[in-house]
C-alpha positions in Angstrom: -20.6 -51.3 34.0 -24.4 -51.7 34.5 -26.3 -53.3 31.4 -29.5 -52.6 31.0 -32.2 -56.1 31.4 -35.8 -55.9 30.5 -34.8 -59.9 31.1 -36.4 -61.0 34.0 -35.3 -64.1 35.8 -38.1 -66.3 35.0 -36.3 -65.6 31.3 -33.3 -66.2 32.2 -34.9 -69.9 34.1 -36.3 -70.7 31.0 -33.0 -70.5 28.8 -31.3 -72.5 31.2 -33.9 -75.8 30.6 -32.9 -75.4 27.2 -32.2 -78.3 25.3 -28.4 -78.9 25.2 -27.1 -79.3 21.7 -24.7 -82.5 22.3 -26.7 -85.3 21.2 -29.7 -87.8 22.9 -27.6 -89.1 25.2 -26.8 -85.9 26.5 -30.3 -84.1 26.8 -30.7 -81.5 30.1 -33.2 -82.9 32.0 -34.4 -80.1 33.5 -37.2 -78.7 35.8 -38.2 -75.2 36.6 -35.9 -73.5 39.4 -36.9 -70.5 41.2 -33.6 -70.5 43.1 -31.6 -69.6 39.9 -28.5 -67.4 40.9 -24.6 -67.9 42.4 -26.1 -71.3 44.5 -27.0 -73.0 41.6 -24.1 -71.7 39.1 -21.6 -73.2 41.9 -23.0 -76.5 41.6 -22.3 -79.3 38.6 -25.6 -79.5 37.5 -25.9 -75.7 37.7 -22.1 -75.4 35.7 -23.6 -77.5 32.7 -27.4 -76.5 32.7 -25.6 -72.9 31.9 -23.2 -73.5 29.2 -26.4 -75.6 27.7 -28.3 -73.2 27.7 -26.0 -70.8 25.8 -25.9 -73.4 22.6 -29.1 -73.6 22.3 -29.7 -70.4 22.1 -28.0 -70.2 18.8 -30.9 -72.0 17.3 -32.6 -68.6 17.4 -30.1 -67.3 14.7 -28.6 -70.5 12.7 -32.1 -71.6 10.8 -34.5 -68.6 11.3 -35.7 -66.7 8.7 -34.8 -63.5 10.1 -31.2 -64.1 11.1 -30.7 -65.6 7.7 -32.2 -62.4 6.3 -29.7 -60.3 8.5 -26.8 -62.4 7.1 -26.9 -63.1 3.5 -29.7 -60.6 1.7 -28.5 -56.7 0.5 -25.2 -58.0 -0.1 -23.5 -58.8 -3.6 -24.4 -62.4 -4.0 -28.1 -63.2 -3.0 -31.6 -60.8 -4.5 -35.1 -61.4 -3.0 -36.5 -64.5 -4.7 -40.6 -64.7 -5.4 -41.0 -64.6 -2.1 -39.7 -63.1 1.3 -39.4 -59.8 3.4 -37.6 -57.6 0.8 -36.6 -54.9 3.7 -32.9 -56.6 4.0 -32.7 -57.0 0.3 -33.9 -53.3 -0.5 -32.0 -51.4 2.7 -35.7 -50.0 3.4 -37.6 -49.8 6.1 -34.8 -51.5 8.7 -35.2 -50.0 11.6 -34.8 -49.8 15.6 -38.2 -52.0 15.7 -36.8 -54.9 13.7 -37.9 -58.1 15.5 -34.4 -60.2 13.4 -32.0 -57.5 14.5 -33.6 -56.7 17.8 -33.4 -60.6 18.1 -29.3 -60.6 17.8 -29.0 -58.3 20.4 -31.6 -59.8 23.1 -30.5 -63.5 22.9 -26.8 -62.9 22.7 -27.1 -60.9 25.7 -29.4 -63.9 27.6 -26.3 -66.4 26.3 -23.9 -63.8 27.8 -25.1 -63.8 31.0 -25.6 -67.6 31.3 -21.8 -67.4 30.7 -21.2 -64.8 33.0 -23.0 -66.9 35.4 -20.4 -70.0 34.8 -17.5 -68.1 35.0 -18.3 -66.1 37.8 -19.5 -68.8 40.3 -18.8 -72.0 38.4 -15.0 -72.4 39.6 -16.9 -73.0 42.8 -18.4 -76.7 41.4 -17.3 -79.5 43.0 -16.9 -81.3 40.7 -13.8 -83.4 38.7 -11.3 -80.6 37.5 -11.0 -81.7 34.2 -14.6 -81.7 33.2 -14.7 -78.2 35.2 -12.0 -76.7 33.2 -13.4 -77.7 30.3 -16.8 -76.1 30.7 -15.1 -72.9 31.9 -13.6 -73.1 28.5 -16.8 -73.7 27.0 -18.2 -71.1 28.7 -15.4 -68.7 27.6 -16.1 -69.1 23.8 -19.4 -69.0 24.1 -19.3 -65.4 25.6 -16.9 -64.2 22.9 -18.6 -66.0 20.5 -21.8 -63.7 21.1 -19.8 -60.4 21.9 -18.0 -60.9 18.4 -21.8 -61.3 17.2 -22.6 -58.4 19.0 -19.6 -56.1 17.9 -19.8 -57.1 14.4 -23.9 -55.8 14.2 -23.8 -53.1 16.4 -20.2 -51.4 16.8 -19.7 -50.3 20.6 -21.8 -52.6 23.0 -22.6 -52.8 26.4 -19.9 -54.6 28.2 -20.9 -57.0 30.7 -18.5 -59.2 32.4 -20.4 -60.2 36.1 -23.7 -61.7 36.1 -27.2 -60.0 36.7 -30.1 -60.8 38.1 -32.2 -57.7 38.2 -33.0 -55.1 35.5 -31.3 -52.5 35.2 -32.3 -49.4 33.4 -29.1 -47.5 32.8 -26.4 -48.1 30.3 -23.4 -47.3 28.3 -21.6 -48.3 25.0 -17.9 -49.7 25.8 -16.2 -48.2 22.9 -15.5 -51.7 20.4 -11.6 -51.7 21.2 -12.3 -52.7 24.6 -15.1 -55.2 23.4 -12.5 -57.1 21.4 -9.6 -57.1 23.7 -11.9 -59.0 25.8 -13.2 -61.3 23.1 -9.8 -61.9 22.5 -9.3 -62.5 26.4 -11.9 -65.3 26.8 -10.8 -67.1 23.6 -7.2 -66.9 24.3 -7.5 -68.5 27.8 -10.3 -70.8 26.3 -8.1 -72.4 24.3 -5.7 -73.5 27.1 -8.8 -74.8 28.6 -10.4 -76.6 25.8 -10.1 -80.1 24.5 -8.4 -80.9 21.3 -11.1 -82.5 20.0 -15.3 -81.8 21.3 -15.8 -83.9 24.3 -18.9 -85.6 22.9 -19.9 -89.3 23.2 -21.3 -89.3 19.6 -18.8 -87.5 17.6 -20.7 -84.5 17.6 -18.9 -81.2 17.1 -21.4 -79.1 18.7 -19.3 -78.6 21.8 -16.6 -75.9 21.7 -13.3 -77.4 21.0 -9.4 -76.1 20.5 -9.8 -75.8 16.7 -13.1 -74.4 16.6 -11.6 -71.8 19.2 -8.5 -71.4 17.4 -10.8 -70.9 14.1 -12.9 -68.3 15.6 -9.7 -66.2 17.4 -8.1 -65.9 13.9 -11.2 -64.4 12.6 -11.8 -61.9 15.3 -8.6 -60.6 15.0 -8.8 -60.4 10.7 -12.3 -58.8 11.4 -10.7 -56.7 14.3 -7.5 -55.2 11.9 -9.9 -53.6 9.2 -11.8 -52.0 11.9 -10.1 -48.6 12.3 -11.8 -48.3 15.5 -10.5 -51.3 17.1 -7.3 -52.1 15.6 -3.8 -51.6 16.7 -1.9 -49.0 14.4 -2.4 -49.6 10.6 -4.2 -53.4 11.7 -1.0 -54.9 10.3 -0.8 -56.4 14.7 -4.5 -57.9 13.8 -3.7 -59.3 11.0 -0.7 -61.1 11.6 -1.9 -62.5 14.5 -5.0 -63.9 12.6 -2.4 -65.4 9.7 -0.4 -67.0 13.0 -3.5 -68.3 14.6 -4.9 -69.6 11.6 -1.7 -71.3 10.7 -1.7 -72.9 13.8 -4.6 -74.9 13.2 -3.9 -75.8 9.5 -0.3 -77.1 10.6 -1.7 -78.9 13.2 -4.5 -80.2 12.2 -4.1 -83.4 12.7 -3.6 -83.6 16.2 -6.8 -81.8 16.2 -8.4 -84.2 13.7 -9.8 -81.9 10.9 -8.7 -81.5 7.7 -10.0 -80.9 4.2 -12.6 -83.2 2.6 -11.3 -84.5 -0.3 -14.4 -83.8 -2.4 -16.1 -80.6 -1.9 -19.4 -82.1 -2.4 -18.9 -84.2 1.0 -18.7 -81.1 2.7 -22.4 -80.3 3.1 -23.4 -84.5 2.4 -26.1 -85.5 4.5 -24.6 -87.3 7.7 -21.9 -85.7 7.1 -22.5 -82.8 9.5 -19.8 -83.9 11.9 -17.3 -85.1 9.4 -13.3 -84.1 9.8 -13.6 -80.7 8.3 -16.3 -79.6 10.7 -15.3 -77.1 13.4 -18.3 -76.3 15.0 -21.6 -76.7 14.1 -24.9 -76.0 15.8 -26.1 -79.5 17.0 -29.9 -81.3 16.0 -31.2 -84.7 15.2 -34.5 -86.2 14.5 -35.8 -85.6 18.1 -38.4 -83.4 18.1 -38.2 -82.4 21.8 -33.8 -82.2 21.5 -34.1 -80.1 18.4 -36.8 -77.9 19.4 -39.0 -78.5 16.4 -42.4 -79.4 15.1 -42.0 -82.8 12.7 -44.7 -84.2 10.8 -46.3 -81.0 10.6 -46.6 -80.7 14.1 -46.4 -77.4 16.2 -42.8 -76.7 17.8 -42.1 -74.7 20.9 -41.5 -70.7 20.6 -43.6 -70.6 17.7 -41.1 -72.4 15.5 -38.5 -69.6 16.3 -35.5 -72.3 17.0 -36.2 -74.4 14.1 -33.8 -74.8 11.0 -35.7 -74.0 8.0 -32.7 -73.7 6.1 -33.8 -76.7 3.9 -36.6 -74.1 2.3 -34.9 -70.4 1.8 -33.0 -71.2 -1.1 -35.4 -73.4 -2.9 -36.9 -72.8 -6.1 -40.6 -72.6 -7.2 -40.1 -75.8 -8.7 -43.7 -77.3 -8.6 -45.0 -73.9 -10.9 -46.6 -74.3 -14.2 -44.0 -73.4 -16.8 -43.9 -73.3 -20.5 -43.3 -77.3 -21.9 -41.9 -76.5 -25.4 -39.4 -73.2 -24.6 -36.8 -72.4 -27.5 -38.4 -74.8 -29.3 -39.3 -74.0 -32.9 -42.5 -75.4 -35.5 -44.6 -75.8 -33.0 -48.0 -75.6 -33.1 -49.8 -73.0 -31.4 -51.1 -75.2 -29.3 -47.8 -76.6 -28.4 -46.1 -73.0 -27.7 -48.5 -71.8 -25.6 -48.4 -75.2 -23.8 -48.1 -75.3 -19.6 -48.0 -77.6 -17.1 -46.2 -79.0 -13.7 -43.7 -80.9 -14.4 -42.5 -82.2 -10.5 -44.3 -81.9 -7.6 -43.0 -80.9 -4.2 -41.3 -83.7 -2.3 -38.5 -84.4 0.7 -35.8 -84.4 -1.9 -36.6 -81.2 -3.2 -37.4 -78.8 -0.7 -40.0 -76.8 -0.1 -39.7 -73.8 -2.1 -39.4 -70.3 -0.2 -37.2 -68.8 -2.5 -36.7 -66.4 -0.4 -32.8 -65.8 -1.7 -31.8 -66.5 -5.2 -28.5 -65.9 -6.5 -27.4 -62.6 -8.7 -25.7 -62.8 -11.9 -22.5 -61.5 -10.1 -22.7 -65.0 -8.2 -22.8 -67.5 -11.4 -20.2 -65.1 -13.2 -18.2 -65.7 -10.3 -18.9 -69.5 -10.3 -17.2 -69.3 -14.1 -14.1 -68.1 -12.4 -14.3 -65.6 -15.4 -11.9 -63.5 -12.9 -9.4 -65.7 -13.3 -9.5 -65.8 -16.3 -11.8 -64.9 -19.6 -11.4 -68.4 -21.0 -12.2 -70.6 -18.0 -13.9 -73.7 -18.4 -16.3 -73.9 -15.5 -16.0 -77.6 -15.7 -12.5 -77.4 -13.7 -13.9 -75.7 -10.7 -16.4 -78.6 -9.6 -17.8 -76.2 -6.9 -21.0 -75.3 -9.2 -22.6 -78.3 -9.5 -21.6 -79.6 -6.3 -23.5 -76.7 -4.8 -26.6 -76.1 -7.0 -28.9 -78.4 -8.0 -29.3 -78.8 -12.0 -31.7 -81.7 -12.3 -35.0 -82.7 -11.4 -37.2 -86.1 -11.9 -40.3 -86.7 -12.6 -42.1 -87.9 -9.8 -45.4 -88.2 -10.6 -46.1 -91.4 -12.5 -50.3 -91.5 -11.8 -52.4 -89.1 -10.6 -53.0 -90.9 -6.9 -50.8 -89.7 -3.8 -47.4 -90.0 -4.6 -44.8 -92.2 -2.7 -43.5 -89.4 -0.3 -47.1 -88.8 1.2 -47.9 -85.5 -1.3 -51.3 -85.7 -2.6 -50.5 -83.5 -5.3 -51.8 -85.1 -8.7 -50.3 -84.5 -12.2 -51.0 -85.4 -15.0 -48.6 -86.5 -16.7 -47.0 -83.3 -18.8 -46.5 -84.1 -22.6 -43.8 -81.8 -24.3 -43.0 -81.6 -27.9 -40.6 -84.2 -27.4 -42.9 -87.0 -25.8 -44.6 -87.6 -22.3 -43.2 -87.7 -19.0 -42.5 -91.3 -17.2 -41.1 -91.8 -13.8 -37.3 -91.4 -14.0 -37.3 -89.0 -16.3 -35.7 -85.8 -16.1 -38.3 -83.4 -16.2 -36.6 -80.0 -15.3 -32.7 -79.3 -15.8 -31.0 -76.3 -15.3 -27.4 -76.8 -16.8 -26.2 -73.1 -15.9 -25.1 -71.8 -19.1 -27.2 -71.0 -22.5 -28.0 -74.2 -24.5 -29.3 -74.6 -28.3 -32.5 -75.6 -29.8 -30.7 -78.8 -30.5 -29.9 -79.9 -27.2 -33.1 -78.6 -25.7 -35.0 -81.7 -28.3 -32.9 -84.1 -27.2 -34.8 -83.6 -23.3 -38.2 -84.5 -23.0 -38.2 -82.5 -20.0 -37.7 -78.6 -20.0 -34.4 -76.6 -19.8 -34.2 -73.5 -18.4 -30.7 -71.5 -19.0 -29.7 -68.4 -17.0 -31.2 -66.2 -19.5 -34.5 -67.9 -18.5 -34.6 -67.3 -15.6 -36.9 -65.4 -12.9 -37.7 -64.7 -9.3 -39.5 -67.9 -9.2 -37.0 -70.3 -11.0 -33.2 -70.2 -10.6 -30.9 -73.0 -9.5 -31.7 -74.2 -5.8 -28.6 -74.3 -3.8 -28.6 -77.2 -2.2 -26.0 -77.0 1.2 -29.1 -77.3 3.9 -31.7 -79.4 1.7 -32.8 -82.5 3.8 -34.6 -85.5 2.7 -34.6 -87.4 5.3 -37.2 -85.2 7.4 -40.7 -86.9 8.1 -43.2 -84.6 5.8 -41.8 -82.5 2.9 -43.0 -79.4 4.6 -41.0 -79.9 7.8 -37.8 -77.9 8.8 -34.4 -79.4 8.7 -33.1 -82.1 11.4 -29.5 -81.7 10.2 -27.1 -80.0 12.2 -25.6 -76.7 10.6 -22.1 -76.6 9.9 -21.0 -73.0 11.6 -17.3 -72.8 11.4 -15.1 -75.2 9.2 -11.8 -75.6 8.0 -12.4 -74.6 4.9 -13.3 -71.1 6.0 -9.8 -71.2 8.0 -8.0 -71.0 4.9 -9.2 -68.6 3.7 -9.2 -66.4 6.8 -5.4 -67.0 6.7 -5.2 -66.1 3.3 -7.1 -62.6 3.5 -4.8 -61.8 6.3 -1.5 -62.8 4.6 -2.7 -60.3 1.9 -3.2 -57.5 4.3 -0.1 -58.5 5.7 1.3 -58.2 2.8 2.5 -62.0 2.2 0.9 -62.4 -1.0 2.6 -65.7 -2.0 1.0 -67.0 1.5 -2.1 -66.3 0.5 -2.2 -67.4 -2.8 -1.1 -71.1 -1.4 -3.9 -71.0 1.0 -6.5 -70.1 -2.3 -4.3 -72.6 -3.9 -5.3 -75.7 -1.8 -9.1 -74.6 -1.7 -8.8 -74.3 -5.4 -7.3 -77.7 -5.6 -9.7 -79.0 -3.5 -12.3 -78.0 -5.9 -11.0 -79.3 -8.8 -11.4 -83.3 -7.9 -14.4 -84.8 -9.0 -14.9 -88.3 -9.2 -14.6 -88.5 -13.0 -13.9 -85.4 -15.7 -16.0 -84.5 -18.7 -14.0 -86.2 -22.0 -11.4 -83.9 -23.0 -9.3 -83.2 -19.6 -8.1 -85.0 -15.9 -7.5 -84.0 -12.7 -3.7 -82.8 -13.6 -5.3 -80.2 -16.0 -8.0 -79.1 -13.4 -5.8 -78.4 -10.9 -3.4 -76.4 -13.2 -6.3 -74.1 -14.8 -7.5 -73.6 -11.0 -3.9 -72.1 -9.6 -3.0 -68.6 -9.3 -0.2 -66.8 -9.3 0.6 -64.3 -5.9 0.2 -61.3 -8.5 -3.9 -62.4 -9.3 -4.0 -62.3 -5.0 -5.9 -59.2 -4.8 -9.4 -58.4 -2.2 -12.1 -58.9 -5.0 -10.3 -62.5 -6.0 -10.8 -63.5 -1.9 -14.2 -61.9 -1.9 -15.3 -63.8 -5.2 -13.1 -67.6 -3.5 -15.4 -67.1 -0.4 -18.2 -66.8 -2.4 -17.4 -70.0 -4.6 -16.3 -72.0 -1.3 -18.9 -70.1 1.0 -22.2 -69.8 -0.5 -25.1 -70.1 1.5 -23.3 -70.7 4.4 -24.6 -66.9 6.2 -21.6 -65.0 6.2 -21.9 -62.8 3.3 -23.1 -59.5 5.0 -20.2 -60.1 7.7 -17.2 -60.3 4.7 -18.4 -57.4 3.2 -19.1 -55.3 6.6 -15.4 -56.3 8.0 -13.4 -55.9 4.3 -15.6 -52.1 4.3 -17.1 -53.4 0.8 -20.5 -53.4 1.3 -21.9 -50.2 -0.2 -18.9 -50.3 -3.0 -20.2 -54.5 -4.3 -23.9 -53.8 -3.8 -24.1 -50.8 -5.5 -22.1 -53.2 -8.4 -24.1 -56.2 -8.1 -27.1 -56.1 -6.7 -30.0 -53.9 -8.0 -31.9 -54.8 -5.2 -30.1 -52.5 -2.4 -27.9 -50.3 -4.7 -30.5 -47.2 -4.9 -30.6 -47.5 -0.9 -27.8 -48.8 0.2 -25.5 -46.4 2.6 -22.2 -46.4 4.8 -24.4 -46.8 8.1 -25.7 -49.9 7.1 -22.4 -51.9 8.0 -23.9 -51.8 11.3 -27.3 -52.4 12.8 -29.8 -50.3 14.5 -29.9 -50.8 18.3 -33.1 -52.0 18.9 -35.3 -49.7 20.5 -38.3 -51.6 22.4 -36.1 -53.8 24.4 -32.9 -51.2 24.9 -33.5 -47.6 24.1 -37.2 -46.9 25.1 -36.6 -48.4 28.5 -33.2 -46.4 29.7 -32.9 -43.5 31.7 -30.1 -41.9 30.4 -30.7 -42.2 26.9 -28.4 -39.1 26.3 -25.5 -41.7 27.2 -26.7 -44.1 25.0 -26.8 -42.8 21.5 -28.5 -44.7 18.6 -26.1 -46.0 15.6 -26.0 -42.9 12.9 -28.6 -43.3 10.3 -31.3 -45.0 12.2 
């Protein structure tokens, strides 16, 4: 199998002295080696510089705007905010010469052959054979971990299993069964190589692990069994094997040391990134050099291309002039045409790039209104625990204000009196609200009917106020595969296996889950949440584990993915999203293979067709 490279080595040097994604402690001090190749793979230095360099690689999709783009917009959940490339959102003009899709294909295949560096040469290391086993097993997940990125964008893929060092410029596409048996290879055998819990000195659980591999197999196999080009049979193989494998770690999660966060809201809590229902996550911190980012404003290497600027995408134009006295009546003229900026842009607010903002199909689906016609939203605590409903006024003079912005307002006066520190100046409750209760606020209330492509509730999973400058990207870590996500992976597969009662339980303890809070509004406890929030095995159906995912997985870049592998996508944006229902078609549950890096530089482009549709 001979994969084409327009990678040259020097490349391929430079994504070895990436940063490795374990902590400080654990940074790659690197230099520049022109003697990259077997020799240095088969040394312990040249065993962990490779499998390095493959985690930091998924900084270029985990935190870019363009991956993000790939993953959440033109699907049934997220529409183009105020802002933003509207191509993903509209299914227009995506094409072979997109720089975000072309992106998935050229650094997955750079991580691929780090790893196929490793395995190939690596068993040569001399080095302590525990430590060595457990890189090989690193190295193992990592390469399915990008083919199954690969397969799932592009269908049949090159197959590359030895290592390169020269271009080549011939290639073919291994039909996608093949692709996945050997996915399924690596993480099967990684699994017997890995550690039950990431070897890291800080706690960090951005190293490959048993769990996280465990996690990852299941879904490869669920994703695998609704692909009638890659399953065994009917799928019904695929998808027990994905309820088995994702059984395996929920029984035995505690010798793994994961489970469930009580509270949903701890989830995503900031310093949390590493806590106990964390799988994997893609690793940073507040070093600028380890993180590969520019702080205080500052430049960052690549252009800025491996930052996480997942703090700004789903933020709200907060800091815009809006209307002071809306649904407010006997006013004075003056007082209904009256405007002004009620908070100004800070580190606990985000910057606002509202680039994705949710659709109406999202906050009916937040009011569980599936379930049932009746349902309180109040049981199911995930809504407010994942959008943000108030803001303060922070602008009590007009001189810089305590975060460093030297944004002045004055301070707004409504209908209802003036603005002082403290006050809440902007609250978004999430359901419609009378003229009674908007003159009891001083501030402004917006309710879903107000709202626009510049104001709609932030969601607030990857804000970060503890960066340096307001403007800067995120230092957290992002949360890439969790236990919570294994749930419900076991419980789409018990339904396609046909073990409905199975997967309602595994909806069942998310949804219990999601009925704690800390205290309940007057009128009902925890007993009556949690009996409101379970279903029956006759509600288990594809559109209720499409709708938990999206309660349970907002914002978390996997929405394009569920609705490629379920074969949903055309069906649920042509029913919820106005964005990308006039355009969207049944080629776009796969990419375009990118032309300026693949195609145009092949000889035998006959052999190597382009994805139908593009």
């Amino acid at each position: 199998m001979r994969l084409h490279r327009n990678i040259k080595s020097t490349l391929l040097a430079l994504s070895l002295m990436a940063m490795a994604p374990m902590g400080c402690q654990d940074i790659l001090e690197a230099d520049y080696r022109a003697d990259l190749g077997p020799e240095y793979f088969s040394t312990p230095d040249g065993l962990q510089a490779g499998v390095n360099a493959s985690y930091a690689i998924c900084r270029y999709f985990w935190g870019s705007e363009g991956f993000a783009g790939t993953a959440v917009a033109g699907t049934d959940e997220v529409v183009r905010g105020g802002d933003g490339n509207l191509d993903y959102h509209s299914y227009t003009n995506i094409t072979p010469q997109d720089g975000a899709i072309g992106g998935i294909w050229n650094n997955s295949y750079v991580a691929i052959n780090n790893m196929n560096g490793v395995l190939q040469f690596g068993p040569d290391a001399n080095m302590a054979s525990d430590k060595k086993n457990n890189l090989l097993g690193e190295a193992k997940f990592l390469r399915a971990f990008f083919y199954f990125m690969l397969v799932q964008n592009f269908g049949d893929v090159p197959l590359s299993l030895t290592f390169n060092t020269s271009p080549n410029t011939t290639a073919t596409r291994t039909p996608v069964k093949q692709v996945y048996e050997a996915i399924i290879k690596d993480l099967t055998e990684a699994i017997g190589q890995l550690p039950d819990k990431p070897a890291t000195a800080n706690g960090s659980k951005g190293k490959a692990s048993k769990p996280a591999a465990l996690h990852l197999l299941a879904k490869v196999y669920l994703t695998k069994g609704w692909n009638p080009n890659a399953r065994e049979g009917n799928g019904q193989t695929d998808f027990v094997s994905a309820y088995n494998t994702a059984k395996s770690l929920i029984d035995n999660r505690a010798t793994y040391g994961v489970d469930l966060e009580q509270d949903f809201a701890d989830v995503f809590r900031n310093g949390n990134e590493y806590g106990k229902e964390a799988l994997f996550v893609m690793d940073r911190n507040t070093d600028p050099v380890f993180s590969e980012s520019g702080y205080n404003q500052g430049s960052a290497p690549d252009n800025g291309n491996k930052e996480n600027r997942s703090n700004h995408y789903w933020v709200m134009f907060y800091t815009q002039d809006m209307p002071l006295n809306r649904g407010i009546s006997g006013l004075t003229s003056a007082q209904q045409s009256a405007t002004g900026k009620l908070v100004a842009r800070d580190v606990n607010y985000g910057r606002p790039f509202r680039r994705f903002r949710p659709t109406p199909y999202t906050y009916q689906t937040f009011d569980n209104k599936d379930i049932s016609a009746s349902f309180n939203r109040d049981f199911d605590s995930r809504y407010d625990k994942t959008f943000q409903k108030v803001w303060l006024y922070n602008r009590p003079t007009g001189t810089a204000g305590e975060d460093g912005s030297t944004t002045n307002i004055t301070p707004p006066t409504t209908s209802r009196g003036t603005l002082v520190k403290g006050d809440t100046a902007l609250y978004l409750p999430g359901r419609e609200v009378t003229e009674e209760e908007r003159k009891k606020l001083k501030g402004v209330i917006l309710a879903p009917s107000e709202y626009t492509v510049e104001w709609f509730p932030t969601m607030t999973k990857h804000l970060d106020p503890t960066r340096q400058h307001f403007n800067d990207p995120s230092d957290r870590p992002i949360i890439l595969m969790r236990l919570g996500e294994t749930y419900l992976i076991e419980a789409e597969a018990a339904f396609k296996a046909d073990r409905l009662q199975d997967a309602a339980d595994m909806i069942n303890a998310i949804r219990r889950r999601a009925a704690y809070r800390t205290s309940y509004p007057t009128g009902f406890g925890m007993a009556d949440a949690i009996q409101a929030m379970t279903i029956t095995s006759s509600q288990v159906t594809l559109d209720l584990i499409l709708r938990e995912r999206t309660r349970e997985l907002y914002g978390e870049y996997m929405r394009w993915y569920d609705l490629a592998r379920t074969r949903t996508l055309v069906e649920r944006v042509k029913a919820y999203n106005v964005q990308g229902a006039p355009n969207v078609k049944e080629f776009h549950m796969l990419r375009p293979i990118p032309s300026g890096t693949q195609l145009d530089l092949l000889t035998n482009k006959n052999e190597f067709p382009q994805n139908p549709g593009y």
